[in-house]
TORKOLKOL-399914 format. One record per atom (N, C-alpha, C, O): chain; x, y, z; atom name; residue number from 1. Coordinates in pm, 1 decimal, padded with zeros to 6 digits. Atoms other than C-alpha are relative to their C-alpha. Example, Ala and Ser with C-alpha at 12.3 -4.5 7.8 and 13.67 -1.06 7.14 Angstrom:
! TORKOLKOL-399914
   kette         xx         yy         zz   atom    nr
       A    00089.0   -00119.0    00000.0      N     1
       A    01230.0   -00450.0    00780.0     CA     1
       A    00090.0    00120.0    00000.0      C     1
       A    00193.6    00118.1    00066.5      O     1
       A   -00082.0   -00119.0   -00006.0      N     2
       A    01367.0   -00106.0    00714.0     CA     2
       A   -00077.0    00109.0    00073.0      C     2
       A   -00026.1    00219.8    00089.9      O     2
END
This chain:
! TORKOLKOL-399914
   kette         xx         yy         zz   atom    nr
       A   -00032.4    00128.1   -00059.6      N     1
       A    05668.7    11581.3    03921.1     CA     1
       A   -00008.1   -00109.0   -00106.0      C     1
       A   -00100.0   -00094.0   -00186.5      O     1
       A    00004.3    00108.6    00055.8      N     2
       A    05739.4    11250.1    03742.2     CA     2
       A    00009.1   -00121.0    00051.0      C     2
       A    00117.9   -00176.0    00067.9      O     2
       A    00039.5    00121.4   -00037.3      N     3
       A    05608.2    10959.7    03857.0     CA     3
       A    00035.8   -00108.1   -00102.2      C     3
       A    00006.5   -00095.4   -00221.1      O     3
       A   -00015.9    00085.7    00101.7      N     4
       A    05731.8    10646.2    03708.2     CA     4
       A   -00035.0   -00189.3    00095.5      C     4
       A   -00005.7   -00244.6    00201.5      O     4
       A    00032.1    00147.8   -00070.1      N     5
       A    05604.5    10286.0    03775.1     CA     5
       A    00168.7   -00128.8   -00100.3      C     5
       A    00214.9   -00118.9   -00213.9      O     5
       A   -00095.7    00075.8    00053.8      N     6
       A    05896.4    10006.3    03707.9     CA     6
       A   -00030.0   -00143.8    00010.4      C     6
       A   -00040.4   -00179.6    00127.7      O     6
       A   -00002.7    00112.6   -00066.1      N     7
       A    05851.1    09651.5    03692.7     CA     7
       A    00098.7   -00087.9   -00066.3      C     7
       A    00162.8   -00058.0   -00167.1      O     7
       A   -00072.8    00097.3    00095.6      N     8
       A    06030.8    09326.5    03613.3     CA     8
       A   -00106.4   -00150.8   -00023.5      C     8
       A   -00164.4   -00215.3    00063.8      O     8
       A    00032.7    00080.0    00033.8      N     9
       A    05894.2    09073.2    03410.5     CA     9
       A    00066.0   -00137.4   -00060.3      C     9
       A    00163.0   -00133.5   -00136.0      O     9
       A   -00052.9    00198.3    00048.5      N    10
       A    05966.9    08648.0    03332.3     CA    10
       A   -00174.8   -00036.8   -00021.3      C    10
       A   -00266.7   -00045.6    00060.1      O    10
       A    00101.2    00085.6    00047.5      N    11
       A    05698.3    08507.8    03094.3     CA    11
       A   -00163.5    00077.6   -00012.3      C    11
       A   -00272.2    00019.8   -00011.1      O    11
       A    00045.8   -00127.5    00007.4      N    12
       A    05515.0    08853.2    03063.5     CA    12
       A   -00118.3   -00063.3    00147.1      C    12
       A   -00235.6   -00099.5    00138.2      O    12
       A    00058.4   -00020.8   -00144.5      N    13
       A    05414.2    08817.1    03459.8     CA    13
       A    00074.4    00041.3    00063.7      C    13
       A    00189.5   -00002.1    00061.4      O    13
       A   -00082.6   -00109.7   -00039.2      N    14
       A    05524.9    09088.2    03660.3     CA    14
       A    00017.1   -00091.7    00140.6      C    14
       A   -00071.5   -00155.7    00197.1      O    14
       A   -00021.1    00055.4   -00115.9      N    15
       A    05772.5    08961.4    03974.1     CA    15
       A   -00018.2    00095.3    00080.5      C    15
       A   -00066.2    00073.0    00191.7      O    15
       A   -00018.8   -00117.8   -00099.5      N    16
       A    05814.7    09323.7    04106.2     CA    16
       A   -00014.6    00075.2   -00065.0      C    16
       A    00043.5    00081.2   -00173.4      O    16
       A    00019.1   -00139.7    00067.4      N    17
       A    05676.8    09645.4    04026.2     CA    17
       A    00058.4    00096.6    00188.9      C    17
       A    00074.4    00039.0    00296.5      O    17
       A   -00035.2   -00083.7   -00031.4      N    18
       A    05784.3    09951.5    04222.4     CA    18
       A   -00013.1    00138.2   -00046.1      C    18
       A    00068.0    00169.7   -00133.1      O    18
       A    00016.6   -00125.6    00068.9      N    19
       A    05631.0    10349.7    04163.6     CA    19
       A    00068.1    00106.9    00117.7      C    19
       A    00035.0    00110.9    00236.2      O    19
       A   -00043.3   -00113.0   -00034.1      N    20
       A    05838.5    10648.2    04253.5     CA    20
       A    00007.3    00167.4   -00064.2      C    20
       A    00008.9    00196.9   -00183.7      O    20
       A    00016.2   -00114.6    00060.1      N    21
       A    05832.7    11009.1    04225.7     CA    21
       A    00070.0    00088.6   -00001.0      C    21
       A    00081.7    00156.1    00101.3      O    21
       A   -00070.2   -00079.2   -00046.2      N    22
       A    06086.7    11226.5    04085.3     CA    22
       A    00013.2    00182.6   -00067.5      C    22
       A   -00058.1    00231.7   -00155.1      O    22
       A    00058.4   -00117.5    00042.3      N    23
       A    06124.7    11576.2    04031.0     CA    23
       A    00116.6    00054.2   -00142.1      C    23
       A    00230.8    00097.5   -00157.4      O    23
       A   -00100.9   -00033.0    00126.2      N    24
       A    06201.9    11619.0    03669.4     CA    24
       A    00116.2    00053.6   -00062.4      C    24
       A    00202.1    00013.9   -00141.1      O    24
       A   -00106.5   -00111.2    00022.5      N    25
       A    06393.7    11902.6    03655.9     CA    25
       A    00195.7   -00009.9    00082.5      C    25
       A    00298.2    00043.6    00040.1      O    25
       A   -00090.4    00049.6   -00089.2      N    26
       A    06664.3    11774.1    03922.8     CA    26
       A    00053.8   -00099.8   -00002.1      C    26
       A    00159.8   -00103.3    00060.4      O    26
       A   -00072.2    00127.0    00046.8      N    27
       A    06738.7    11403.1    03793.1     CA    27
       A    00000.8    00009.5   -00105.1      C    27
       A   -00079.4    00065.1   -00180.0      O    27
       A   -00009.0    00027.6    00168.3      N    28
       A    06875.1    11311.0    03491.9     CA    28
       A   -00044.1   -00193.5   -00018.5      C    28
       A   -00039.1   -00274.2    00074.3      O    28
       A    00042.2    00147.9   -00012.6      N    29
       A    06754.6    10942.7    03362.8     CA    29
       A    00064.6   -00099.8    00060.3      C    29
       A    00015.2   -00197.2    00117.0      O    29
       A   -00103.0    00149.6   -00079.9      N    30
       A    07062.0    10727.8    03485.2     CA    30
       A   -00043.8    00036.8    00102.7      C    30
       A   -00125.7   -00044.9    00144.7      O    30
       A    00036.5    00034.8   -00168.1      N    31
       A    07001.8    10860.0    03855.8     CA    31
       A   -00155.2   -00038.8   -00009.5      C    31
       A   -00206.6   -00065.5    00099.1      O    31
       A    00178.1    00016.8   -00010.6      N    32
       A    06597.3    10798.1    03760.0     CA    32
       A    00013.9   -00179.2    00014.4      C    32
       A   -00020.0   -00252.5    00107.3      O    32
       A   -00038.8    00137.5   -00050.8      N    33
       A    06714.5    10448.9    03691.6     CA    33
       A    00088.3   -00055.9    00098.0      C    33
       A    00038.3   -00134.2    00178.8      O    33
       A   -00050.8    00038.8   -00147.6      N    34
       A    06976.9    10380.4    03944.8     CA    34
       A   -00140.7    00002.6    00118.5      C    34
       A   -00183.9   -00100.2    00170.6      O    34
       A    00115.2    00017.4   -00100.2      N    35
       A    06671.1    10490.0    04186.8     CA    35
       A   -00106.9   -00138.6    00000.1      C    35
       A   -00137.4   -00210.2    00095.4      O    35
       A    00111.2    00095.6    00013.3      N    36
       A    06418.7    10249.4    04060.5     CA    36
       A    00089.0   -00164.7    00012.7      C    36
       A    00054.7   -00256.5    00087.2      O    36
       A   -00048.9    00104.7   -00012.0      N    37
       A    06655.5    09979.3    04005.9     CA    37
       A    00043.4   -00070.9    00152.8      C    37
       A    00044.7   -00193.5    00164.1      O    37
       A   -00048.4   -00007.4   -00124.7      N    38
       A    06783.8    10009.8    04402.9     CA    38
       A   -00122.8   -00067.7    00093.7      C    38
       A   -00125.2   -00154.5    00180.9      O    38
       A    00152.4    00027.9   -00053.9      N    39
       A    06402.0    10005.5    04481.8     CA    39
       A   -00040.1   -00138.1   -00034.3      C    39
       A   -00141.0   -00186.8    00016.8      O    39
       A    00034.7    00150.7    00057.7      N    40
       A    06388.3    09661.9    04319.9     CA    40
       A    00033.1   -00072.0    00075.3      C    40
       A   -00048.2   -00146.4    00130.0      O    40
       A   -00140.4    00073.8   -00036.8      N    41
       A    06691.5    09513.9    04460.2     CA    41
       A    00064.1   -00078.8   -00146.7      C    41
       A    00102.2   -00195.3   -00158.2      O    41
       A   -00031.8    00041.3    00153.2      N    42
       A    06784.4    09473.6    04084.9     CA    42
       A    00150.8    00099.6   -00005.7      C    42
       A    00180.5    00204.2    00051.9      O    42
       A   -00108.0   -00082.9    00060.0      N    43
       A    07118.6    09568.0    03920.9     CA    43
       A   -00018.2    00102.1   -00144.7      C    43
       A   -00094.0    00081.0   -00239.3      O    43
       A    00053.8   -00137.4    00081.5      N    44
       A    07124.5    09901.2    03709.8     CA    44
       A    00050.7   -00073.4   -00149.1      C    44
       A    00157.4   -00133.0   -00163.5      O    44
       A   -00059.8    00013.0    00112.4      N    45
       A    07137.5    09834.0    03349.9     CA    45
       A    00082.3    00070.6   -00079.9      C    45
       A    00120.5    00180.5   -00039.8      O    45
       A   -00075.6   -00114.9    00051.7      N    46
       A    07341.7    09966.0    03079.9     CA    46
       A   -00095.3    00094.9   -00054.5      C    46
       A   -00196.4    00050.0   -00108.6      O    46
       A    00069.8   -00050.4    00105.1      N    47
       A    07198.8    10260.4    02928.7     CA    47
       A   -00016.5    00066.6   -00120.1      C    47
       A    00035.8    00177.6   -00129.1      O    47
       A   -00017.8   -00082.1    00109.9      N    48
       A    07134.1    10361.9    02597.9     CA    48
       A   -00063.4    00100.1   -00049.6      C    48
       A   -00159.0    00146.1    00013.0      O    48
       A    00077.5   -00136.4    00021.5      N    49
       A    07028.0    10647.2    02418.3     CA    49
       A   -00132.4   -00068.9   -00075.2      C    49
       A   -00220.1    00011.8   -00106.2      O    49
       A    00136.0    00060.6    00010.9      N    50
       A    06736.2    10380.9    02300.2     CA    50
       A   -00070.3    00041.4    00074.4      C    50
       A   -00179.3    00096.6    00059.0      O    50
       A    00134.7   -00020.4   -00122.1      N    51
       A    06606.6    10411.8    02613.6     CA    51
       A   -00020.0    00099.5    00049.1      C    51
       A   -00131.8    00127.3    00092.4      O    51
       A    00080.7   -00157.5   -00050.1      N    52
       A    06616.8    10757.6    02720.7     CA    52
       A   -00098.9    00045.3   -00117.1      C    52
       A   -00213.7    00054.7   -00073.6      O    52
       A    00100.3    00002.0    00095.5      N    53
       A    06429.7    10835.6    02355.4     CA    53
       A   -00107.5   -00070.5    00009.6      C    53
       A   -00204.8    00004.8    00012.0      O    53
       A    00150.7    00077.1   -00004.8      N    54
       A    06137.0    10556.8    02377.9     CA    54
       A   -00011.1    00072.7    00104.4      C    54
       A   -00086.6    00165.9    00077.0      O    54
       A    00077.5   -00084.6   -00134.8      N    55
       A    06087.2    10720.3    02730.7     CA    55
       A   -00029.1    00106.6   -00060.1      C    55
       A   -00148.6    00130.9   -00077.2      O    55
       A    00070.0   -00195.1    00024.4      N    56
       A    06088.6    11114.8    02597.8     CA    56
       A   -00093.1   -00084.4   -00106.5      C    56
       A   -00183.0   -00148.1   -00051.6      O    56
       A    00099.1    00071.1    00141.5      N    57
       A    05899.5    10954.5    02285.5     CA    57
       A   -00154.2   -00051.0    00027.7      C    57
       A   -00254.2    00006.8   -00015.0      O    57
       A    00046.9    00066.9    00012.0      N    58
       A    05699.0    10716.4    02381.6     CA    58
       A   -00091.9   -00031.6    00208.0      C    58
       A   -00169.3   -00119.8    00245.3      O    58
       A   -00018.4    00054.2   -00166.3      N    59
       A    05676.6    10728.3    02819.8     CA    59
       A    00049.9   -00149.6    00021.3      C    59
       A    00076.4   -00181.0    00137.4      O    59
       A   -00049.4    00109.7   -00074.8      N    60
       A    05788.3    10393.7    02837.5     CA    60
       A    00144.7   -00019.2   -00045.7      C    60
       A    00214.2    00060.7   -00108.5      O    60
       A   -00135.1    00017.4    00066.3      N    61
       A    06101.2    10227.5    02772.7     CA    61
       A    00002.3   -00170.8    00098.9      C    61
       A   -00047.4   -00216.1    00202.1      O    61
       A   -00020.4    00171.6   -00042.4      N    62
       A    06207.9    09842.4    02810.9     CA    62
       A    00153.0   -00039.0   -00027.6      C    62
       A    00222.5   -00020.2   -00127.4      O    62
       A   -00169.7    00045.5   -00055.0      N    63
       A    06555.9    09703.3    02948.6     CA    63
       A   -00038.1   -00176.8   -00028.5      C    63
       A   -00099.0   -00248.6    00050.9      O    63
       A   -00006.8    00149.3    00007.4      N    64
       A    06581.2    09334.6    02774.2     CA    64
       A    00120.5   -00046.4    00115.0      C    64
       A    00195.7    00043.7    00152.1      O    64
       A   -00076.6    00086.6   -00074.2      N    65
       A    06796.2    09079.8    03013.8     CA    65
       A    00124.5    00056.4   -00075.4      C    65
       A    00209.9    00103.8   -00000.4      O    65
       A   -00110.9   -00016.6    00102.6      N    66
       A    07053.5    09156.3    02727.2     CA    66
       A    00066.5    00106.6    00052.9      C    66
       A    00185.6    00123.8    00026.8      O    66
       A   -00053.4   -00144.3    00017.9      N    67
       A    07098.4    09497.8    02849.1     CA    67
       A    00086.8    00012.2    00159.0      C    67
       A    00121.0    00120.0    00207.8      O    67
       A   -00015.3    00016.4   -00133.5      N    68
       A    07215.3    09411.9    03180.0     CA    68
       A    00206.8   -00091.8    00004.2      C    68
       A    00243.9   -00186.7   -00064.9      O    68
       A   -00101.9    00059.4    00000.0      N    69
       A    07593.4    09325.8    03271.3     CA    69
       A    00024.7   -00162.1    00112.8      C    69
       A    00092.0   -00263.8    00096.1      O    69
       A    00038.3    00121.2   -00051.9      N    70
       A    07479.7    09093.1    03557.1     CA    70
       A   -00115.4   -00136.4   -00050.3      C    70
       A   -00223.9   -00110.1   -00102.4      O    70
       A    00162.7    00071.2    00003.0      N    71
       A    07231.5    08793.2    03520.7     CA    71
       A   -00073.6    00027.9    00096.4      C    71
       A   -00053.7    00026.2    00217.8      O    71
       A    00092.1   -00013.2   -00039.0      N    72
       A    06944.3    08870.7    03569.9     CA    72
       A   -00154.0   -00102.5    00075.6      C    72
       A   -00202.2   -00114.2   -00037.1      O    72
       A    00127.4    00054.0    00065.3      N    73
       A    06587.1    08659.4    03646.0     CA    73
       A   -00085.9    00079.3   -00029.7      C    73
       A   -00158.8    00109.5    00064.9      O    73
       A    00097.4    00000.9    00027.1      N    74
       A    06377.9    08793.2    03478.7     CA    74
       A   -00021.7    00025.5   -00136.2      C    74
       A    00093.0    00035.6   -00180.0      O    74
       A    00001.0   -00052.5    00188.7      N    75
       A    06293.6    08884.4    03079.4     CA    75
       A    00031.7    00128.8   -00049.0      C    75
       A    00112.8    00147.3   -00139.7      O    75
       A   -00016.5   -00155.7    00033.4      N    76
       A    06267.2    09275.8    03066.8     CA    76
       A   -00039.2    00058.8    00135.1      C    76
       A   -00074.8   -00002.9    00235.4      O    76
       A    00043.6   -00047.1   -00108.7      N    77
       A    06200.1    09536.5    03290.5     CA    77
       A   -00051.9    00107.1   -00032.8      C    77
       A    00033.2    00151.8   -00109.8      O    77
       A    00089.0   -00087.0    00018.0      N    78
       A    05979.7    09803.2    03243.8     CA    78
       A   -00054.2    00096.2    00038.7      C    78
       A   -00145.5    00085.6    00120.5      O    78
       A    00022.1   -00125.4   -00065.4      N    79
       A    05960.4    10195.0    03281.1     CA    79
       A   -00089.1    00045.6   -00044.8      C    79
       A   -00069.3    00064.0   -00164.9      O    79
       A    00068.7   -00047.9    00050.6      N    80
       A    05642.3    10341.3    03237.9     CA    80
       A    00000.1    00166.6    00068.6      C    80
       A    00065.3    00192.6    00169.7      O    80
       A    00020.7   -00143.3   -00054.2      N    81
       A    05553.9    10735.2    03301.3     CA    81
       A   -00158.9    00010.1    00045.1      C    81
       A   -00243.7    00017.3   -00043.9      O    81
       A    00137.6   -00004.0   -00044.6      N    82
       A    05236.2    10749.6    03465.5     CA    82
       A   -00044.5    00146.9    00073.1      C    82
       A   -00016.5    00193.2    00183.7      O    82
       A    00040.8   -00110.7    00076.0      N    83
       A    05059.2    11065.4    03337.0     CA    83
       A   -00134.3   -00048.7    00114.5      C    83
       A   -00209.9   -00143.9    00094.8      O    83
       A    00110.8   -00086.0   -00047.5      N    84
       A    04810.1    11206.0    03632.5     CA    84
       A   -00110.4    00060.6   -00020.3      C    84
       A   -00108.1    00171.8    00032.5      O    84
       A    00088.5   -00093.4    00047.3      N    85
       A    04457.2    11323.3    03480.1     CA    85
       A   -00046.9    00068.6    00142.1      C    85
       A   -00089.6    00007.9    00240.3      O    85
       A    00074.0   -00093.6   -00078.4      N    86
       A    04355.5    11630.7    03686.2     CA    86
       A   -00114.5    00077.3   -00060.6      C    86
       A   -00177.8    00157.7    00007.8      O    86
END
């Protein structure tokens, strides 16, 4: 399972976060984002192969305003992977 928390930030204060859980093996990242973005009521950004890498890389990954074909409010938006200790 992959749990991912999303939020959007203006003025590094979060307006909306949103965590969903999907099952790795069965989405690929655009439907991971389409999902989260839907869950917002945000429009899907573009995506690049930046951002699928910082995610495998790094678990997170950050969508500047820039990356977006609509305006947006807010500054970035923010996918983290939130790693379960059992």
């Amino acid at each position: 399972m992959l749990k991912i928390l999303a939020k959007t930030m203006k003025l590094e204060k979060i307006i909306k976060s949103v965590t969903m859980e999907f099952d790795e093996y069965e989405v690929t990242f655009y439907e991971i984002t389409k999902s989260l973005c839907e869950k917002l009521d945000e429009p899907t950004p573009v995506l690049l192969t930046k951002h699928v890498l910082d995610f495998k890389r790094f678990n997170f990954c950050t969508f500047k305003a820039e990356d977006f074909v609509e305006n947006v409010h807010f500054d970035k938006m923010i996918f983290r992977h939130i790693i379960d200790k059992e």
